[in-house]
N, CA, C and O of each residue as an XYZ file, in Angstrom:
716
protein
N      65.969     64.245     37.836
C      64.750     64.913     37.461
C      63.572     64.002     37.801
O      63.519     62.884     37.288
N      62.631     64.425     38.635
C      61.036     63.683     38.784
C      60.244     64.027     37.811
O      60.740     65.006     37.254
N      59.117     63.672     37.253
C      58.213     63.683     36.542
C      57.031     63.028     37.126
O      56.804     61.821     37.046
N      56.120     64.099     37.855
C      54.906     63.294     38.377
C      54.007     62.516     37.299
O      53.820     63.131     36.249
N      53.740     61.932     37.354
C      52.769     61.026     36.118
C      51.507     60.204     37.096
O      51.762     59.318     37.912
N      50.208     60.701     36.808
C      49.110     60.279     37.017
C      48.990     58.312     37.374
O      49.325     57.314     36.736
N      48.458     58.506     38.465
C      48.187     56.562     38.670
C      47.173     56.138     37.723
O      47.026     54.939     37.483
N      46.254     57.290     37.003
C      45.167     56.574     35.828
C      45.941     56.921     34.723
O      45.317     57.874     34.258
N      46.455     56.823     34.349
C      47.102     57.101     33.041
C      46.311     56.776     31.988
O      45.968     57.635     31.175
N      45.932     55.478     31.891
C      45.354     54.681     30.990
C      43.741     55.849     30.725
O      43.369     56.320     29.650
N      43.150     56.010     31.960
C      41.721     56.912     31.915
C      41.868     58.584     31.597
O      41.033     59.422     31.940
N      43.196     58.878     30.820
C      43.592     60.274     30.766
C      43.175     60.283     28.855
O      43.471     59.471     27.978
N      42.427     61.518     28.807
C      41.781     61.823     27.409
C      41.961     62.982     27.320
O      42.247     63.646     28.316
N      41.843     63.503     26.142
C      43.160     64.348     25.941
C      41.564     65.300     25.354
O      40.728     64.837     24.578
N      41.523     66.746     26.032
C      40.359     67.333     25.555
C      40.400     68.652     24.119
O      41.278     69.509     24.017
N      39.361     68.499     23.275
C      39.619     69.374     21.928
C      39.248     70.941     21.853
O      40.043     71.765     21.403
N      37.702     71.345     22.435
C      37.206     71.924     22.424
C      36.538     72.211     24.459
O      36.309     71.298     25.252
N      36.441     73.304     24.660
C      35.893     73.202     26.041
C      35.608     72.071     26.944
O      34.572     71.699     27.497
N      36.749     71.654     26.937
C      36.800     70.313     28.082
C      36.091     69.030     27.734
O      35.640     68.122     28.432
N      36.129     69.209     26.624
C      35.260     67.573     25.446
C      36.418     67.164     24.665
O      37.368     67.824     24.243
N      36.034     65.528     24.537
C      37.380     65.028     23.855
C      36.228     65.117     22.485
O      35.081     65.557     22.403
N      37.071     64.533     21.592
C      36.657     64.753     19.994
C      35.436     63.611     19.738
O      34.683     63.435     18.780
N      35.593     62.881     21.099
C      34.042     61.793     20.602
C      32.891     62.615     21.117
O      31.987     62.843     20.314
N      32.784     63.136     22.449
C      31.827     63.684     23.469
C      31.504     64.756     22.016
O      30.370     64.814     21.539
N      32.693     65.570     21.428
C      32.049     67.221     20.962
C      31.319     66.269     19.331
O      30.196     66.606     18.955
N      31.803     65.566     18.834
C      31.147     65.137     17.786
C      29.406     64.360     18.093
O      28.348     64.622     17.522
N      29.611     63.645     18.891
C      27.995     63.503     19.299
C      27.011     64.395     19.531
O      25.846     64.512     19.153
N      28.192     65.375     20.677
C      26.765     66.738     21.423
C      26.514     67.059     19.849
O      25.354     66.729     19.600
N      27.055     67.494     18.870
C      26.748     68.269     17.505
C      25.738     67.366     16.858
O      24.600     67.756     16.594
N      26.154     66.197     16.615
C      24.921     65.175     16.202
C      23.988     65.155     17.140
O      23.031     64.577     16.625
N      23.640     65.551     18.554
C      22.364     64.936     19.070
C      21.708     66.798     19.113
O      20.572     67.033     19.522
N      22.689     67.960     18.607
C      21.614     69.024     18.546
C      21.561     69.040     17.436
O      20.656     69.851     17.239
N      22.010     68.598     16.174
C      21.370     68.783     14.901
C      19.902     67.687     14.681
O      18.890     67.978     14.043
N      20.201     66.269     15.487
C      19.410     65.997     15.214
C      17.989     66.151     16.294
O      16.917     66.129     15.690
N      17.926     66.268     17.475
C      17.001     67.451     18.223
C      16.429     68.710     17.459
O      15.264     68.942     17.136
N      17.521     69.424     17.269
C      16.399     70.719     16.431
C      16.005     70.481     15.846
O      14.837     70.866     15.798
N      16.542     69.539     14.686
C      15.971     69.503     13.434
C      14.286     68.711     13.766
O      13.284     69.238     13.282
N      14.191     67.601     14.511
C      12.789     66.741     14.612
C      12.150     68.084     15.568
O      10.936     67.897     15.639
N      12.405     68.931     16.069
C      11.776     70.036     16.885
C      11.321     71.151     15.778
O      10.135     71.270     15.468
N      12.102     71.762     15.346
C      11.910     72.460     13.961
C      10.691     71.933     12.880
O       9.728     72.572     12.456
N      11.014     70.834     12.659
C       9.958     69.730     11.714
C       8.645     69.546     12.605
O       7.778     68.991     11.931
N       8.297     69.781     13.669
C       7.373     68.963     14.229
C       6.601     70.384     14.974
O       5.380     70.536     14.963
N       7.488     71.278     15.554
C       6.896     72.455     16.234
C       5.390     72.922     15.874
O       4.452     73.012     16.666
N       5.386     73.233     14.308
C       4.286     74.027     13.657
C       2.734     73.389     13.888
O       1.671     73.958     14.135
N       3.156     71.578     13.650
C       2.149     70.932     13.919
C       1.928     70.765     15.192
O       0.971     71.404     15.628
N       2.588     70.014     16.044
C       2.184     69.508     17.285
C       2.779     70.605     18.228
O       1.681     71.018     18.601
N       3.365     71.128     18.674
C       3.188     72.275     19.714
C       4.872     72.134     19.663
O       5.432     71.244     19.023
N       5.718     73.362     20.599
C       7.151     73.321     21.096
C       7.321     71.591     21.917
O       7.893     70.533     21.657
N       6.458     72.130     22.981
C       6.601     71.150     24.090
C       6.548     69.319     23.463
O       7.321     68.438     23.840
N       5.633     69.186     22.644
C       5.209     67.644     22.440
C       6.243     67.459     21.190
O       6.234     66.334     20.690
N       6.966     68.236     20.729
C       7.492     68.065     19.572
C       9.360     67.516     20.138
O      10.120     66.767     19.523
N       9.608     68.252     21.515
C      10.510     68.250     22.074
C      10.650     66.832     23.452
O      11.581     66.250     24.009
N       9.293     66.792     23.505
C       9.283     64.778     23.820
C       9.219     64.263     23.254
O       9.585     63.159     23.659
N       8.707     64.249     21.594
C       8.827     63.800     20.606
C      10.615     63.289     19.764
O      10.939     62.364     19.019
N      11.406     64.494     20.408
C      12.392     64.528     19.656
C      13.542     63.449     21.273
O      14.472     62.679     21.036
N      13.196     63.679     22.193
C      13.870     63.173     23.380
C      14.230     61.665     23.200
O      15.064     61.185     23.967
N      13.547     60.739     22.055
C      13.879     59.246     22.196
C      15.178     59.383     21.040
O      16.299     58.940     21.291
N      14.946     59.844     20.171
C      16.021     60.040     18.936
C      17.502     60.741     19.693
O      18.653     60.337     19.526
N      17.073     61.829     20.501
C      18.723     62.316     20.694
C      19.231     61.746     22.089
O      20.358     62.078     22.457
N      18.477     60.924     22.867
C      19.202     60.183     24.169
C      20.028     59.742     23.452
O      20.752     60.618     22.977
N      20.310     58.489     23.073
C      21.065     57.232     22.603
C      22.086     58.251     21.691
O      23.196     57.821     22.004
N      22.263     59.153     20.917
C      23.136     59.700     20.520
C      24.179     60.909     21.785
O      25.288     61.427     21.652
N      23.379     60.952     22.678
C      24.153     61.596     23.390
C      24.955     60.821     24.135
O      26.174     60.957     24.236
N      23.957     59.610     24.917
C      24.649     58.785     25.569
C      25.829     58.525     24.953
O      26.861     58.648     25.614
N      25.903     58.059     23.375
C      26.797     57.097     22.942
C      28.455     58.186     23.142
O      29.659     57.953     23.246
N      27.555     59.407     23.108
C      29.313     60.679     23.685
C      29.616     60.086     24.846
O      30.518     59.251     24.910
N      28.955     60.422     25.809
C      29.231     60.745     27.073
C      29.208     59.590     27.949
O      29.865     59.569     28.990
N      28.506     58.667     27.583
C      28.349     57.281     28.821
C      29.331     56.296     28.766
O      29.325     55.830     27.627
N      30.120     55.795     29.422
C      30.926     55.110     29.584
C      30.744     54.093     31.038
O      30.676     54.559     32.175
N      30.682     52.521     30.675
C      30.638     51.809     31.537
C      31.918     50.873     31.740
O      32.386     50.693     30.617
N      32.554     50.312     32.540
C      33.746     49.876     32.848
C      34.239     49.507     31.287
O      34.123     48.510     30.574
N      34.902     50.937     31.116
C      35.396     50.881     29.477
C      34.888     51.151     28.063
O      35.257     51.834     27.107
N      33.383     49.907     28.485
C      32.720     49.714     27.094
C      31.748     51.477     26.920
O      31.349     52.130     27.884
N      31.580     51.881     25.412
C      30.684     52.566     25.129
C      29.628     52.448     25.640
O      29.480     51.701     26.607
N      28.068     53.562     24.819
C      27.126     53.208     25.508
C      26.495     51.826     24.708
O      25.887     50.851     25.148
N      26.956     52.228     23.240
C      26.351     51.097     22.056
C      26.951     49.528     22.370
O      26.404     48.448     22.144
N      27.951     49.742     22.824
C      29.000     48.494     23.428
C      27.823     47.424     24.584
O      27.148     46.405     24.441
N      28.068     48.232     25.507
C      27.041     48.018     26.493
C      25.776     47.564     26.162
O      25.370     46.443     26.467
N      25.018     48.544     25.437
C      23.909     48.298     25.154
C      23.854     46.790     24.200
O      22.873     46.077     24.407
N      24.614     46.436     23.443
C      24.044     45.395     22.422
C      24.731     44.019     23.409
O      24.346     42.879     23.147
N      26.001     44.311     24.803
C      25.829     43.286     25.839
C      24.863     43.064     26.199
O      24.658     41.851     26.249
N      23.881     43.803     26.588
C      22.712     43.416     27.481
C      21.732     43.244     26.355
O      20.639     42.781     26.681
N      21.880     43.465     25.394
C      20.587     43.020     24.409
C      21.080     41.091     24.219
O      20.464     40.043     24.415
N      22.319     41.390     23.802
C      22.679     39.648     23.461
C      22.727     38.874     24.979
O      22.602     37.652     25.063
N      22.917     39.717     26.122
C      22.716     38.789     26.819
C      21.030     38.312     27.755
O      20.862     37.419     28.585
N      19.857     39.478     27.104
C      18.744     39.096     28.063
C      18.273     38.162     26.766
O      17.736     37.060     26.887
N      18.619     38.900     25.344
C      17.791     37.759     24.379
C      18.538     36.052     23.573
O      17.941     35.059     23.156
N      20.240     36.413     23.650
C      20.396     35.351     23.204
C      21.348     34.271     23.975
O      21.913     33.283     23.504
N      21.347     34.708     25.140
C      22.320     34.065     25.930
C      21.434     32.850     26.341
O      20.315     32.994     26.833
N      21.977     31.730     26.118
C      21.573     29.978     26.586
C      21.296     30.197     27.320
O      21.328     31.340     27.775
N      20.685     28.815     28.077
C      20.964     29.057     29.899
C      22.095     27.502     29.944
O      22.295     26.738     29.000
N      22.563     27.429     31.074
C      23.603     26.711     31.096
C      22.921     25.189     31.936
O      22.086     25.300     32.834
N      23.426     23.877     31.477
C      22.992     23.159     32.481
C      23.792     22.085     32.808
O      24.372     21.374     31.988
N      23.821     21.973     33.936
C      24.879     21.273     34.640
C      24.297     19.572     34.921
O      23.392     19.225     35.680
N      25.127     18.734     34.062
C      25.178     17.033     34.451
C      26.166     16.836     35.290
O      27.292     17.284     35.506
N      25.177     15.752     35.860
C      26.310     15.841     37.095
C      26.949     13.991     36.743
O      26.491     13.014     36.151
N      27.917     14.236     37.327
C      28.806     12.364     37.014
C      28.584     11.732     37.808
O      28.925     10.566     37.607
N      27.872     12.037     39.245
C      27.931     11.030     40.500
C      26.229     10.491     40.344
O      25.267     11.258     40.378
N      26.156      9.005     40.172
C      25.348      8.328     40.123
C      24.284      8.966     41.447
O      24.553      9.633     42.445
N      23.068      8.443     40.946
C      22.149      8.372     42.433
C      22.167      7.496     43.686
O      21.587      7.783     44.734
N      22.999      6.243     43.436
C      23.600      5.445     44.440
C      24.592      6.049     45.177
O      24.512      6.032     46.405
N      25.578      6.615     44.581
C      26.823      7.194     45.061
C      26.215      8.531     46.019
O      26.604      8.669     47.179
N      25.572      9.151     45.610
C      25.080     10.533     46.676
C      23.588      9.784     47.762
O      22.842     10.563     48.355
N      23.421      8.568     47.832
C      22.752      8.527     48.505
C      23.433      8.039     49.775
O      23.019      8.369     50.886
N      24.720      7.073     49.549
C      25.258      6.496     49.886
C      26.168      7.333     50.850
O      26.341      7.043     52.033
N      26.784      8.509     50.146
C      27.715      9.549     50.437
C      26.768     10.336     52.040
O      27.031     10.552     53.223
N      25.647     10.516     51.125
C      24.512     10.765     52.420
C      24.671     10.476     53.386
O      24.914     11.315     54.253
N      24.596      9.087     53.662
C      24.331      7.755     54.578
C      25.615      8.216     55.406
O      25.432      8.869     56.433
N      26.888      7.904     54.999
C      28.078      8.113     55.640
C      27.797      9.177     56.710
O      27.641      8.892     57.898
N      27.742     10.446     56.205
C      27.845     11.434     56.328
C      26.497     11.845     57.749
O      26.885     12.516     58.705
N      25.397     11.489     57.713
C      24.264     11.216     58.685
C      24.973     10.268     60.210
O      25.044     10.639     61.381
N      25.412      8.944     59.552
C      25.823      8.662     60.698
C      27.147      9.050     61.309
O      27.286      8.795     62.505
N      28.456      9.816     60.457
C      28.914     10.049     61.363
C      28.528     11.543     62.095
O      29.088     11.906     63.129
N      27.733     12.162     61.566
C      26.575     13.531     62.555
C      26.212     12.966     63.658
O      26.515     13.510     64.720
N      25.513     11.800     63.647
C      24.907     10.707     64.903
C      25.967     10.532     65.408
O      26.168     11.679     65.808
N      26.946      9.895     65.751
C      28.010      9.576     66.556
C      28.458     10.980     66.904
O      28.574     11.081     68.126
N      28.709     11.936     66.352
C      29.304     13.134     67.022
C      28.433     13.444     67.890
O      28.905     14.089     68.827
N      26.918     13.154     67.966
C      25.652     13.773     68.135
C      25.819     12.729     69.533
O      26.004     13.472     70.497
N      25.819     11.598     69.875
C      25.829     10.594     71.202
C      26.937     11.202     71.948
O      26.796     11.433     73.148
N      28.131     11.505     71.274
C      29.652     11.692     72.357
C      29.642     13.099     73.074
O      30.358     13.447     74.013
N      28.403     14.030     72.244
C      28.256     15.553     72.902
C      26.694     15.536     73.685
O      26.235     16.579     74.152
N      26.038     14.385     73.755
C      24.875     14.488     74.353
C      23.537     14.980     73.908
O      22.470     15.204     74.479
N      24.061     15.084     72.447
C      22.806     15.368     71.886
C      21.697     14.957     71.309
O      22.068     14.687     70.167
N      20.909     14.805     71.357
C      19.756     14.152     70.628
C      19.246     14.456     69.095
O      19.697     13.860     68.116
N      18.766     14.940     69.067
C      17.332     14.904     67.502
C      17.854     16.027     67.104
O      17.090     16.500     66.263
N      19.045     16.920     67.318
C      19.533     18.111     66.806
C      19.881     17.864     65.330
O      19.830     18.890     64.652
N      20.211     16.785     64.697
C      20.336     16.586     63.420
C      19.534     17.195     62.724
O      19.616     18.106     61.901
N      18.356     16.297     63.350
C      16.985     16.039     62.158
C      16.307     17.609     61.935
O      15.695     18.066     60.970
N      16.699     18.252     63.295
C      16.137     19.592     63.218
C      17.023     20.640     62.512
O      16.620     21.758     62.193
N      18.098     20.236     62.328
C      19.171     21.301     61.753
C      18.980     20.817     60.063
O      19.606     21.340     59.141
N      18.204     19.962     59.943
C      17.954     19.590     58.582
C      16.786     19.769     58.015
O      16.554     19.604     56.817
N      15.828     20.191     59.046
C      14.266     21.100     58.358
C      15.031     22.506     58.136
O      14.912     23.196     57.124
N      16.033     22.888     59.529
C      16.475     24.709     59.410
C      16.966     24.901     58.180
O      16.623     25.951     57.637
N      18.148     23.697     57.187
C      18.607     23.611     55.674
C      17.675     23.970     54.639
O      17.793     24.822     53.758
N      16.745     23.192     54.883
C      15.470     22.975     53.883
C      15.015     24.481     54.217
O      15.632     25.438     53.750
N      14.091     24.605     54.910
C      13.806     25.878     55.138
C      14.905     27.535     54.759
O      14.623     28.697     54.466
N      15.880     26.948     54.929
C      16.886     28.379     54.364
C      16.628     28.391     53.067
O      16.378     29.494     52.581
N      16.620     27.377     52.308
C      17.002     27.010     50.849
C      15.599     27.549     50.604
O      15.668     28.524     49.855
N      14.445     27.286     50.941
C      13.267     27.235     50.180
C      13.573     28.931     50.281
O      13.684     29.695     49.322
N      13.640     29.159     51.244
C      13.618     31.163     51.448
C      14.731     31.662     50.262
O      14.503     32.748     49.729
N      15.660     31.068     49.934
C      16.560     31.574     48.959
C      16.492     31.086     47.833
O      17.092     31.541     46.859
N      15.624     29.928     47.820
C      14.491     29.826     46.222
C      14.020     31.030     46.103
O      14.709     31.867     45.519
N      12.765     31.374     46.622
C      12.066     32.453     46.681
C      12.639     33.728     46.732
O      12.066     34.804     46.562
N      13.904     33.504     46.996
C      14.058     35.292     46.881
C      14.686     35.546     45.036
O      14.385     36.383     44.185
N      15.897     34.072     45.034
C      16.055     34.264     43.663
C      14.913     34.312     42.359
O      15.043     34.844     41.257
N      13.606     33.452     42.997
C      12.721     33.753     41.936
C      11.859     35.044     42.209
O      10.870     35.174     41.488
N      12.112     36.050     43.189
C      11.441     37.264     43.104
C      12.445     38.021     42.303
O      12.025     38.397     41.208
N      13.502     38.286     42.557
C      14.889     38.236     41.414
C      14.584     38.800     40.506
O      14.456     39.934     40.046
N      14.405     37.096     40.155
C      14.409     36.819     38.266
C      12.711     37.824     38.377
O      12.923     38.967     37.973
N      12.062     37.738     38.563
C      10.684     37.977     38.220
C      10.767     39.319     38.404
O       9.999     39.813     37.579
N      11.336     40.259     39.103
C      11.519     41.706     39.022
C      12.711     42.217     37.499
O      12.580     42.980     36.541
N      13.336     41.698     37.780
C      14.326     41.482     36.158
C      13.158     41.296     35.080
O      13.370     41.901     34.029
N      12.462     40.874     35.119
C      11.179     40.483     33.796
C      10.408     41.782     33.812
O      10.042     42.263     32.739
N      10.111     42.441     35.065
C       9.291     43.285     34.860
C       9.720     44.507     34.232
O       8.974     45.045     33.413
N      11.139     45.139     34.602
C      11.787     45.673     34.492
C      11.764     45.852     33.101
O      11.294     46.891     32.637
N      12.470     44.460     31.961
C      12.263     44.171     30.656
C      10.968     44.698     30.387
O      11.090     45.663     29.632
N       9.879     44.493     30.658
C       8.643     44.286     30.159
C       8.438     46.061     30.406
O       7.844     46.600     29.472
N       8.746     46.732     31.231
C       8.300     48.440     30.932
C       9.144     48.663     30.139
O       8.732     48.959     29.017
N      10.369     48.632     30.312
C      11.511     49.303     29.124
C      10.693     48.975     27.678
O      10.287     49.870     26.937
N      10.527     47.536     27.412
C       9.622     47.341     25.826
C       8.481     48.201     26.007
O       8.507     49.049     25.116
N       7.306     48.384     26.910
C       6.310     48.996     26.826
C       6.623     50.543     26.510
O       5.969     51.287     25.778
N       7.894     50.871     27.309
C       7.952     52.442     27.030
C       8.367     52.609     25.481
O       7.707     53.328     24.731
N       9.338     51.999     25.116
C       9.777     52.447     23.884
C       8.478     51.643     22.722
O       8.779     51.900     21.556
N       7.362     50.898     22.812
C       6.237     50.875     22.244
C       5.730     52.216     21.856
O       5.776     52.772     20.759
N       5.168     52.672     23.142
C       4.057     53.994     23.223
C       5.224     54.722     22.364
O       4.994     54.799     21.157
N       6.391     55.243     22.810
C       7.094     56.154     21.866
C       7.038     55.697     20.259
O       7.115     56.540     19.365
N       6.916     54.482     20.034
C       7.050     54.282     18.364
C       5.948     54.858     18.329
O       5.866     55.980     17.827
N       4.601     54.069     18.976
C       3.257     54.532     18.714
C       3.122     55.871     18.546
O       2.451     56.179     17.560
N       3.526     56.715     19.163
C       3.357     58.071     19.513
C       4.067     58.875     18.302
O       3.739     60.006     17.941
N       5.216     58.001     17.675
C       5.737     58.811     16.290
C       5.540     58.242     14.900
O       6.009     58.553     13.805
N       4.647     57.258     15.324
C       4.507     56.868     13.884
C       2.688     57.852     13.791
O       2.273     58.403     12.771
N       1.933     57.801     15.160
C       0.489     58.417     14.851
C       1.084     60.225     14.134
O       0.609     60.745     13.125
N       2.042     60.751     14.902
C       2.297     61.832     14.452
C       2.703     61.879     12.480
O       2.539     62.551     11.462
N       3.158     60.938     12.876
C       3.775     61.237     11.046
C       2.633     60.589     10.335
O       2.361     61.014      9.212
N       1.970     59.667     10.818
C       0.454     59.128      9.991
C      -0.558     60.517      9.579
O      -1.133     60.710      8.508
N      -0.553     61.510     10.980
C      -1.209     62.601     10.711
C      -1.163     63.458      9.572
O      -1.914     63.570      8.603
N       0.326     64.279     10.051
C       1.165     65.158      9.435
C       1.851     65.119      8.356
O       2.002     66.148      7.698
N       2.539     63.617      7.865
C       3.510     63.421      7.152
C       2.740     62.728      6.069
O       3.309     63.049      5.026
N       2.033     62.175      5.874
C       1.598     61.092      5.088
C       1.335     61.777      4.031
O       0.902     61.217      3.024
């Protein structure tokens, strides 16, 4: 007797309701109770439309947390990786054991036997120039890693700005309305 059996086995979820496993259908229910309900609450005052961007920061993150899945981890999983790792992760720094004599020295070796390979093939000053082309690569791949990092910052810096204006934007509403 054969029995075909799936090569993902492990990624096989077993579905409850219309093709949703029991985490996906329990969230969608939490992110429309809690959607209507801040839509419902908010409609009369501030309009359908502003009440329903209003309600869009509250039911993402509950929907996501159904449906998003990143190599394994949840969305909340995920999310508090990248929180512990942009805010509390060290940075790492490397001591090194080889004295400043020893790598200058190591240098030295290493230069003249370039020079001797450099006399037996006829070459001249090709060293010295293949050693601005080093310098010069490196400085270009400084610069790209610090455009990098510095686009990574900016990135940070709208994500905080957006979810600002949204606090701003629901705390002026409930300062109005609710108080």
């Amino acid at each position: 007797m054969v029995i075909e059996v799936n090569k993902d086995i492990d990624r096989y979820k077993e579905t409850v309701v219309m093709g949703l496993t029991a985490r996906q259908l329990i969230f969608s229910i939490a992110s429309v109770v809690v959607g209507g309900g801040i839509v419902l609450l908010l409609y009369r005052y501030v309009g359908l439309t502003v009440s329903a961007y209003i309600a869009i920061p509250a039911v993402a993150p509950i929907a996501l947390s159904g449906f998003y899945s990143y190599n394994g981890m949840t969305f909340m999983q995920m999310m508090k990786k990248k929180l512990h790792f942009a805010f509390k992760n060290k940075p790492l720094t490397y001591l090194s054991t080889e004295g400043e004599t020893e790598v200058e020295k190591i240098r030295m070796e290493e230069l003249t036997a370039e020079k001797k390979a450099g006399k037996k093939k006829g070459k001249g000053n090709s060293i010295d120039s293949g050693n601005k082309n080093n310098e010069n690569n490196r400085s270009n791949t400084d610069n790209k890693e610090d455009f990098e990092t510095a686009k990574k910052g900016m990135v940070k810096a709208l994500i905080f700005l957006i979810a600002a204006v949204f606090s701003f934007i629901g705390f002026a509403v409930w300062y109005k309305y609710f108080r």
